[in-house]
N, C-alpha and C positions, 0 to 999 in steps of 0.2 A: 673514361667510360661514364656514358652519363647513367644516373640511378636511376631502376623504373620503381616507380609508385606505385601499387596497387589502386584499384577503383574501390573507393572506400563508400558503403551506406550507411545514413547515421538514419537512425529509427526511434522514436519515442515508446515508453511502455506502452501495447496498446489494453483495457479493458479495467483501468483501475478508477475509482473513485466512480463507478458505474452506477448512474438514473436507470433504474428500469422506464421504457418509457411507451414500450404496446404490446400488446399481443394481438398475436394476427390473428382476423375474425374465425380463422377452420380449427385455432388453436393449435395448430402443429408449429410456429417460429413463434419467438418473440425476441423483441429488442431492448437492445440496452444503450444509451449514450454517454462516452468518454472520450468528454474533449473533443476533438475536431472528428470523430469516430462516432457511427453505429454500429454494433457490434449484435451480429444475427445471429440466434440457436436454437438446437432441436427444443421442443417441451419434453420429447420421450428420454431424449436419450442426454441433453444435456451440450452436444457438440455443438462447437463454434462454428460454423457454415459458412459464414462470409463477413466483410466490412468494408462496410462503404466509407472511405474516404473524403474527406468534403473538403473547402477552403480556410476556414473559419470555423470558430469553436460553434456547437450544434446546442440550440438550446431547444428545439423538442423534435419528435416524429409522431406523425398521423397517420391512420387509414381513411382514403379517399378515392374513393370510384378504383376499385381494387387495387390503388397502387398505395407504396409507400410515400408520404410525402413529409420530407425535412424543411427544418427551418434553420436558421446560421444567426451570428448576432450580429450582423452584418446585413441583414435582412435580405439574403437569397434564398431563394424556395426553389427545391429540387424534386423531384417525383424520380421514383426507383421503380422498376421492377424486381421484385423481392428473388423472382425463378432464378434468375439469369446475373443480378446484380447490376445491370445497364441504367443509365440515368436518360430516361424518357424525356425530359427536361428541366431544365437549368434556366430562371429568370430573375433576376434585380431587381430589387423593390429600391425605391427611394428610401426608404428608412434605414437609417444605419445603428443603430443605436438599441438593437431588440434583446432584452435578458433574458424572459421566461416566454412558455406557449401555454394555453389552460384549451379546452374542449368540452364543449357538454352538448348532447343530443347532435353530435355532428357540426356544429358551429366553431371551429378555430377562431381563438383570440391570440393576442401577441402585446405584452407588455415591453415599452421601451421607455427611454430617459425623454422628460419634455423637451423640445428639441431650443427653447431659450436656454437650455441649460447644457448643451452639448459640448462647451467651448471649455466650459469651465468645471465639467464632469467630466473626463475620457474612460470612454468603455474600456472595462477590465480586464487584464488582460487575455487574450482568444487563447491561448495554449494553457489555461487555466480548466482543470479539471473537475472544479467543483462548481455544481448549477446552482448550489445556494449559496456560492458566496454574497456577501452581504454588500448591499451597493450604498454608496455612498451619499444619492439623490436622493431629497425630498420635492421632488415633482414628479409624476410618472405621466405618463399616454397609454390608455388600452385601447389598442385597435380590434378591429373584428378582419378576418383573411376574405375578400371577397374578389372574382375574378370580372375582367373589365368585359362587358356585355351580359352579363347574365348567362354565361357557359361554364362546363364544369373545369373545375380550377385544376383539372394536369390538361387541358387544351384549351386553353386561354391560358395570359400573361393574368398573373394574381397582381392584387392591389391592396395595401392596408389602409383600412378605411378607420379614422377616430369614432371612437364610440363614446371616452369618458377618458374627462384630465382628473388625476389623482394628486391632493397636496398630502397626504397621512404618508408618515412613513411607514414602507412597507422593507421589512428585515432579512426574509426570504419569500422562496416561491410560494411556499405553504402559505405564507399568511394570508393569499388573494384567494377566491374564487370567485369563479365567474358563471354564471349562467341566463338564460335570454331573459331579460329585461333588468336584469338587476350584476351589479356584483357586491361581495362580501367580504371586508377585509376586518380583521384581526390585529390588534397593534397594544402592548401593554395590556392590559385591563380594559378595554374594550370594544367592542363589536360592534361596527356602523355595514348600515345598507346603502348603495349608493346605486342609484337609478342610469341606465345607460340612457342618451340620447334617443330621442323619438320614441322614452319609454316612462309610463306615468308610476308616479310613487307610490309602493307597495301601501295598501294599510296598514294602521297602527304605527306604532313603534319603530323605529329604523335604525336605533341605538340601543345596545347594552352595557352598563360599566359593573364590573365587580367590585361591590362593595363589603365582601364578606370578608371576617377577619380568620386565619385559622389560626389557633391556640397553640396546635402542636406542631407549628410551624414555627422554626426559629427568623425566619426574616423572611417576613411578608411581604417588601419590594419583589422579591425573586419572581412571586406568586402570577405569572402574566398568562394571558391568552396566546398557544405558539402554532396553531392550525385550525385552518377552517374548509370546511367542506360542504359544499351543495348536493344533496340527491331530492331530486326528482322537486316536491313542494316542501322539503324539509331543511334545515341548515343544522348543521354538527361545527363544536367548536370545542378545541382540547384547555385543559388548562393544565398548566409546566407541573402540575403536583400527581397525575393520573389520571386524571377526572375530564371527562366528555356532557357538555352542556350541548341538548340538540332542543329544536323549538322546529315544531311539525303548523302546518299549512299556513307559511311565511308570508305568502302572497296576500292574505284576507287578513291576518294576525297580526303581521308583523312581529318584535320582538319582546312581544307580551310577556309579561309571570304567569302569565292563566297556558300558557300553548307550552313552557320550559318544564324540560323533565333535566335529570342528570344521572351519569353512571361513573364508578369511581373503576377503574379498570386497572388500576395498578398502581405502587409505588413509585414510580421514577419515569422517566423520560421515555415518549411511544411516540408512535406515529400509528396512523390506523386509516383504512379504506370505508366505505360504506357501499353494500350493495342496494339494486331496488328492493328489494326485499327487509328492507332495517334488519340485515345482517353487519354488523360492523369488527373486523378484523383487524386487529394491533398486536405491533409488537414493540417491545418494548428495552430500556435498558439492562433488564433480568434476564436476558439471553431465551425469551418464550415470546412465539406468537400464538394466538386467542381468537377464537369466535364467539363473538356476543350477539343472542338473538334480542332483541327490542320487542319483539311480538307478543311477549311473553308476561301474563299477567297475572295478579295474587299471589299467592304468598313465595318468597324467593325471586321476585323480579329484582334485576334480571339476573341471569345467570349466565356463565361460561360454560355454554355448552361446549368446544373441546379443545385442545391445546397442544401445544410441542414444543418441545423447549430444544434450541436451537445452541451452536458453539460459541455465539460473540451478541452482542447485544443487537439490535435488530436497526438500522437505520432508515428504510424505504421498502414501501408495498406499492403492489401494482396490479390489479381487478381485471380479469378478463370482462369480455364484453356481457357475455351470459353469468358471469361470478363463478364458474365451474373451476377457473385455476386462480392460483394466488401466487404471485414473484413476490420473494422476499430477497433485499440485498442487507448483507451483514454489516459490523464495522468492519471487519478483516475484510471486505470486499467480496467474501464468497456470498454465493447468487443460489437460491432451489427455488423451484417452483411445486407445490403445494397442489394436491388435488380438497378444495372448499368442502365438499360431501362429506370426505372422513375426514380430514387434517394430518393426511399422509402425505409423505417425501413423492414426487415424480420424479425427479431430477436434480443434479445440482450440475450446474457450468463449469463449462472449460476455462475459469478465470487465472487471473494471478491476483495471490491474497497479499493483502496489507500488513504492514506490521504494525502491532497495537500500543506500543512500548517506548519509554522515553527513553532520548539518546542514551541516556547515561546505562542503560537498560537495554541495547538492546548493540549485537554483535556485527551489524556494520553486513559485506558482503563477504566472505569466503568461497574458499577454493576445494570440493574435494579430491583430493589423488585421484579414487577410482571411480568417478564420473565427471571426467576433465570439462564433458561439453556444458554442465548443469552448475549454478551459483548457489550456496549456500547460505541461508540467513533466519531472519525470525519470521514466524507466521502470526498467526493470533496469541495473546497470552500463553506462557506456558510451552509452546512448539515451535520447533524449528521445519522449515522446508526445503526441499531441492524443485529450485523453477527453471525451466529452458527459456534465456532468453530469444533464442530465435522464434518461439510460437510464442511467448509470452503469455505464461502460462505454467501456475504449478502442477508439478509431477507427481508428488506423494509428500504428505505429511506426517512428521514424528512427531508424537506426544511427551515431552521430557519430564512435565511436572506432575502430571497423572493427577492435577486438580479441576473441579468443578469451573468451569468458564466465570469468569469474574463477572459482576455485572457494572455497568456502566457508572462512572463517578456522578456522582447528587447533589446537587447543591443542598440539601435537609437530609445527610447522613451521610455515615463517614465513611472516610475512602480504602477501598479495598484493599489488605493486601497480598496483591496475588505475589506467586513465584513465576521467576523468568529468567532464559537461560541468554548469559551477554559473553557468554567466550564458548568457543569450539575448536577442538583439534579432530581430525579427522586423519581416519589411516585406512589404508586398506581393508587389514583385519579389526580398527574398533576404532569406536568413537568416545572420547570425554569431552563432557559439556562442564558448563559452571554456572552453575545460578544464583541467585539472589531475588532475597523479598524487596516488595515496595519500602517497606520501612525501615530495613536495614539492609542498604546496598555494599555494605562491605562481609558481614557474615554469607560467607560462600559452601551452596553443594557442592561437590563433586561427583559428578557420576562417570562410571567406566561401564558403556557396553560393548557387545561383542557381537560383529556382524556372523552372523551364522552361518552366510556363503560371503567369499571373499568381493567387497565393493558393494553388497546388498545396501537397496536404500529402505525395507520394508522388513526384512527378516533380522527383527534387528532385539537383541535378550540384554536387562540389565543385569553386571557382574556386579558390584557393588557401587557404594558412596560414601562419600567421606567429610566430614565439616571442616571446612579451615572460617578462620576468626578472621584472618585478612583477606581483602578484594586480591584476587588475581587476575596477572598481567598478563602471565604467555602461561600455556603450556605446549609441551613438545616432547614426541615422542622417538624412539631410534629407528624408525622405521619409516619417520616421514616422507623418506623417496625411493620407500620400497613398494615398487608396483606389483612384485611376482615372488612375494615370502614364503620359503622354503618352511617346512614344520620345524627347526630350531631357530630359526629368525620369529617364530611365532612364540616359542618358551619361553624365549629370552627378554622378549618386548617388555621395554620400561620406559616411563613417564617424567618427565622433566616439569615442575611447577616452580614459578618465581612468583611470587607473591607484589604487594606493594611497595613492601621497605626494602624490595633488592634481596630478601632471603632465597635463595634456592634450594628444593627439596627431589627425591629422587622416590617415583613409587616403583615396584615390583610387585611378583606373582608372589600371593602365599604359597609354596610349595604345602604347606598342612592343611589350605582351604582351598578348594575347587571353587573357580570364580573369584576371588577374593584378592583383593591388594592391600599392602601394607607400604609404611614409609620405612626405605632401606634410612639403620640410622646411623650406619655409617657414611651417608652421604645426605646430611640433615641438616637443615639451618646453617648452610653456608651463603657467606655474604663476604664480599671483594670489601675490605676497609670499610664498612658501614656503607657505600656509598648505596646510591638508587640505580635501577634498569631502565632504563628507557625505551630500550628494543632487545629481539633475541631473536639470530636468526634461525631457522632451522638446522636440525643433526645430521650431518652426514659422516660416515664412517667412525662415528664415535666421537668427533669434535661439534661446537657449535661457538658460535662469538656472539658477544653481549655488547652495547653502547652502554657504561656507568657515568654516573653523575657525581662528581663531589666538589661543592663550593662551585657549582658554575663552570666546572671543570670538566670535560668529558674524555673519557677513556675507552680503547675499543680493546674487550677482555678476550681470549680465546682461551675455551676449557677444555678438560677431556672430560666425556660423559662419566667414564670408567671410574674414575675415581673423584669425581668434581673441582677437579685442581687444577690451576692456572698455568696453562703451557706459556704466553705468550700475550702480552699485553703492551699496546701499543697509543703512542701520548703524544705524537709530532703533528699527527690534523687536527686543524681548528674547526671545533663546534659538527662534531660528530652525531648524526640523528637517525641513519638507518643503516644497517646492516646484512647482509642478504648474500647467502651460496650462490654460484653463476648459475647458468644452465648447463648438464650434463650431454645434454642432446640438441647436439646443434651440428647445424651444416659442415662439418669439418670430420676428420677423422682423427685430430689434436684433442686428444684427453686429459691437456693440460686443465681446461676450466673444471674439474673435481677440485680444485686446490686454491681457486678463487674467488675470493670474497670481491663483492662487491661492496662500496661504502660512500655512503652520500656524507656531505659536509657543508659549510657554509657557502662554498663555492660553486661547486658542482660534486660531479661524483668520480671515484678512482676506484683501482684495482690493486689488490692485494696478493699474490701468492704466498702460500701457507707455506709449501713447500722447499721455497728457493728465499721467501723471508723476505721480499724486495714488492717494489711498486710498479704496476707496470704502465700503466698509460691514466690520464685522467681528460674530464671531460668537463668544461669551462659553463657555467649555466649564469644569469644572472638574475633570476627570481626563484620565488618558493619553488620546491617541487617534490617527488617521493620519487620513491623506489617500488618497483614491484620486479618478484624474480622466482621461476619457479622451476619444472626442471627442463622445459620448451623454449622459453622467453624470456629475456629482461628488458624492462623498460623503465625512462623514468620520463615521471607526467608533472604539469603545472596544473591549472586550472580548466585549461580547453588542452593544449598539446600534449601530444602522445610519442616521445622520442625513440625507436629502437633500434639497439645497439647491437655490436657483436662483442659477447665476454669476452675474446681473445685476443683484440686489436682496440676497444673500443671505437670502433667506427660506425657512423650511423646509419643505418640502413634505409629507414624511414621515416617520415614526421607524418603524422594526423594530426587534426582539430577537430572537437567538439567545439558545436555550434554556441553552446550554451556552457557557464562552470560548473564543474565536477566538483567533487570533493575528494572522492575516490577512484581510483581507475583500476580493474583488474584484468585477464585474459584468462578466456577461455578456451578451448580448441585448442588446436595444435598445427604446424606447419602450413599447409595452403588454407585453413579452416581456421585462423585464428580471429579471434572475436574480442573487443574489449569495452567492458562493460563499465560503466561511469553510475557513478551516485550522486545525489545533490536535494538539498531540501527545497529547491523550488518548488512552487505549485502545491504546496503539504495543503492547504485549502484550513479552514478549520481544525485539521486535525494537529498543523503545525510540522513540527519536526517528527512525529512518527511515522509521516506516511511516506517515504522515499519514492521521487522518480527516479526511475531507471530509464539509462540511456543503451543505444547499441549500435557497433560496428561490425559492420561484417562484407566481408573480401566478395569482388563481382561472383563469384561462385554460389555466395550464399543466396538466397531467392528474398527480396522486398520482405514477403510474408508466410511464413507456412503456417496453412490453416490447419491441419485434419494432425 
């Protein structure tokens, strides 16, 4: 009989590392672009509405003759109907090669690679989700978007027309602007003007270089110009230390000393908007954005009229057209948008947030029991979240470290050290985390809370905490594959910790403190021969197995929780690395698999029965791969393939491929709804390894994309 496959869909995250990049002129949408995505939302209410899909990663969006209009780096120009989401049309430019889009007064420009340089430059790659990452080219072309006859550009074919060859290198999008007759780039320590074609050279001055030295500055290379901006006859330009240099009527002036004022707007790293109004808006790496009025003269110029301090450092602003709203996107990726008048919250989006935190720091993807269809992992500093990856999108966030939001590391001051939680057990009735500081990743919190209703991801009390001096590896609790604990499976509940040097410890209920836990010390600092743990799989009926480590040697241990003592240990598989209980609930009405271990080895992986002590089937693999097993599913993954098996036979049911390598594979759902979700550090853009794509599968049942 032949096997049926499932129709599998593989989906990229959609809404992370998100460019705020318009708001719509009635101010009720605005957009955001990630990666080959715009990603449409209410202003009032924050909801995701729609996304438009493209070809090609999107490097800006426009309002033009009421429609939306995208650009690709690939240089196709597509016009949207924002009501309906319909593409009005779709046309090819000859340029291929386009990074950024800039706009002032309605004129569209498009920065791409000189095209002598194309051969030996190749554009970056398009499933890359950061718009600043930094190109490689010192040549650029800025064209101007103009359509061919003199008709409006969604009914006529667009054309990119040269306006000015660039040899200065430019590091990101910020460091250009552009506006009618001139543009302004920023590079190191200094500020040139550069005249577009068929346009005459501004007076005065067309260069600025900093030659200031600061004192209390420990390394004055650092010290560079890292954004510039045009409003109206003014030019504003940041420097990397807080400080905004702006020089007013540019055109007649140029970049005089007699036309430069400066404003020091903070310590650390910003980014900032400018309205017509010389209101200027930043935020910054201190977790706060700022209104600065410029208007404002004698004594206290200028000042911060008003402010809000925000959960993660501030990455990107975005101006309505009137200045009435303000988008700000986080580094954790969360998005609000700002009413300018008072510097109050409207909204914050339906995103999915980033993790801020280095690998070694940060908990990877989890499973909880009692929200099978939702991934568990890190949010911003400090907090863990549950995201759905079918809408892509988190759900609700927990705050584990109850600290002040860290602010951005500095090149002139030292580095934060926040707390942050890199391991989680999760059970029906409670959750332990485990944390650690930046500066000492092995001194660990422990915290035990207590879900208030059973599976709650919000109602959520801490019982106590506790300090261990070693990093921990696993914790586990008796109750890991209890989905429906009766009130003395609730009394009884206790906590399995194995530390780094392979010690295992056992916590319980104080019986004399309501809430509180203590280390049972009859079951304390036990350790199998000194050796190390390598893995632990979960508890079920009072047993768990361990993979030990001694001299290169590995052993697969099986305990009893009860008293922590070694029923059964086993030394005849070579090169033992992961260990894992079957599934309980599987297609069969054989309740044999309660009693089999599954175990990955050099080879492939096999099957163990507890009960009858023998081996039952194994499965021949010949590259890396893991284990994943939970009480639905077992599979084991390489780098793209997804194999799954039956506990009871090993036989395989099915193969998937990821397009792209994983690092991690887990499942979500359950029986026709099963979903498996892959990790990988591609695409981290600047942020590197903290910022996780996530990948997703899901069975024809599940839909392309749910929006609402």
């Amino acid at each position: 009989m032949q096997m049926v496959v499932p129709e599998y869909i593989e989906e990229e995250a959609i809404g992370t590392s998100g460019v705020p990049a318009l708001i719509e002129p009635t101010n009720k949408k605005y957009c955001v672009v990630s990666g080959r995505c715009i990603i449409l939302y209410e202003v009032e209410t924050g909801k995701r509405i729609n996304v438009l899909n493209h070809p090609s990663k999107v490097i800006g969006a426009h309002w033009t003759e009421g429609n939306l209009l995208s650009i690709t780096a690939n240089g196709e120009v597509l016009v949207w109907n924002l009501e309906t989401g319909e593409i009005l049309g779709n046309y090819s430019t000859s340029y291929k090669s386009l990074m950024w889009t800039y706009e002032n007064d309605g004129v569209i420009f498009a920065l791409g690679k000189n095209k002598t340089n194309d051969e030996s430059m190749d554009m970056q790659d398009s499933n890359s989700e950061d718009s600043n990452t930094t190109p490689t080219s010192t040549s650029f072309c800025l064209f101007q978007l103009i359509s061919e006859g003199d008709k409006q550009l969604t009914k006529q074919k667009p054309v990119f027309q040269q306006v000015l060859s660039i040899t200065d290198p430019i590091a990101e999008k910020k460091c250009l602007a552009v506006t009618k007759g001139f543009a302004a780039i920023c590079s190191q320590k200094e500020v040139k003007l550069l005249p577009l074609e068929n346009s005459s050279l501004v007076s005065g001055p067309t260069s600025f270089s900093l030659r200031t030295k600061f004192d209390n500055v420990r390394d004055n290379s650092r010290i560079i110009f890292d954004c510039v901006h045009i409003q109206e006859d003014s030019l504003y330009v940041s420097l990397s230390i807080g400080r905004i240099y702006f020089w007013s009527r540019i055109r007649t002036c140029g970049l005089d000393h007699s036309n430069k004022s400066f404003i020091n707007v903070c310590g650390s790293s910003f980014c900032f908007v400018v309205s017509s109004h010389r209101t200027i808006f930043t935020g910054d790496g201190e977790c706060a954005i700022a209104k600065w009025n410029l208007n404002t003269s004698g004594a206290g110029r200028w000042y911060r009229a008003e402010y809000l301090n925000v959960e993660a450092p501030v990455e990107r602003l975005l101006l309505s057209a009137d200045a009435s709203l303000l988008v700000a996107v986080l580094a954790d990726n969360g998005t609000y948008v700002l009413k300018t008048a008072t510097m109050t919250v409207v909204s914050r989006a339906q995103t999915l947030l980033a993790s801020m935190a280095s690998p070694f720091q940060w908990m990877g993807i989890n499973i909880d029991p009692a929200q099978p269809d939702y991934v568990v992992t890190n949010a911003r500093l400090g907090n863990i979240q549950w995201l759905d990856p079918t809408k892509w999108r988190t759900i609700t966030l927990f705050d584990v470290s109850e600290e002040n939001p860290p602010p951005r590391d500095y090149f002139d001051s030292p580095d934060y050290f926040w707390l942050n939680p890199y391991l989680i057990c999760p059970t029906v009735t409670r959750i332990v985390t485990c944390e650690a500081r930046r500066n000492d990743p092995h001194k660990t919190y422990i915290k035990f809370y207590k879900r208030m209703k059973l599976g709650s991801m919000n109602d959520i009390k801490l019982d106590d905490s506790i300090v261990s001096h070693r990093r921990i590896i696993a914790v586990r609790s008796n109750l890991d594959e209890v989905l429906n604990p009766t009130d003395e499976d609730m009394a009884s509940e206790e906590y399995l910790r194995i530390d780094e040097h392979g010690y295992m410890d056992c916590f319980i209920s104080d019986s004399n403190r309501t809430g509180k836990w203590i280390k049972d010390m009859t079951r304390a600092k036990v350790c199998w021969q000194n050796s190390s743990i390598t893995h632990c799989s979960r508890i079920r009926r009072g047993n768990f197995a361990t993979v030990n480590t001694i001299n290169d040697q590995r052993f697969l241990i099986i305990w009893r929780l009860s008293q922590l003592i070694v029923s059964e240990y086993i030394d005849c598989l070579r090169g033992m690395k992961q260990v894992e209980w079957a599934p309980i609930t599987v297609s069969t009405s054989d309740t044999a698999s309660k009693s089999i271990l599954l175990i990955t080895t050099e080879f492939g992986v096999t099957s163990y029965n507890t009960h009858s002590r023998s081996f039952l089937w194994k499965i021949v693999l010949p590259s890396e791969f893991s284990l994943f097993s939970n009480n639905h599913i077992c599979f084991i993954h390489d780098s793209k393939r997804v194999i799954r098996f039956g506990p009871i036979d090993g036989a395989v049911i099915d193969v998937q491929h990821f397009s792209l390598p994983q690092e991690k594979i887990v499942a979500i759902g359950r029986d026709e709804n099963t979903r498996f979700i892959g990790i990988s550090s591609r695409g981290g853009s600047k942020k590197g390894p903290m910022l996780k794509q996530l990948y997703f599968f899901g069975v024809d049942v599940i839909q392309k994309l749910s929006i609402t």
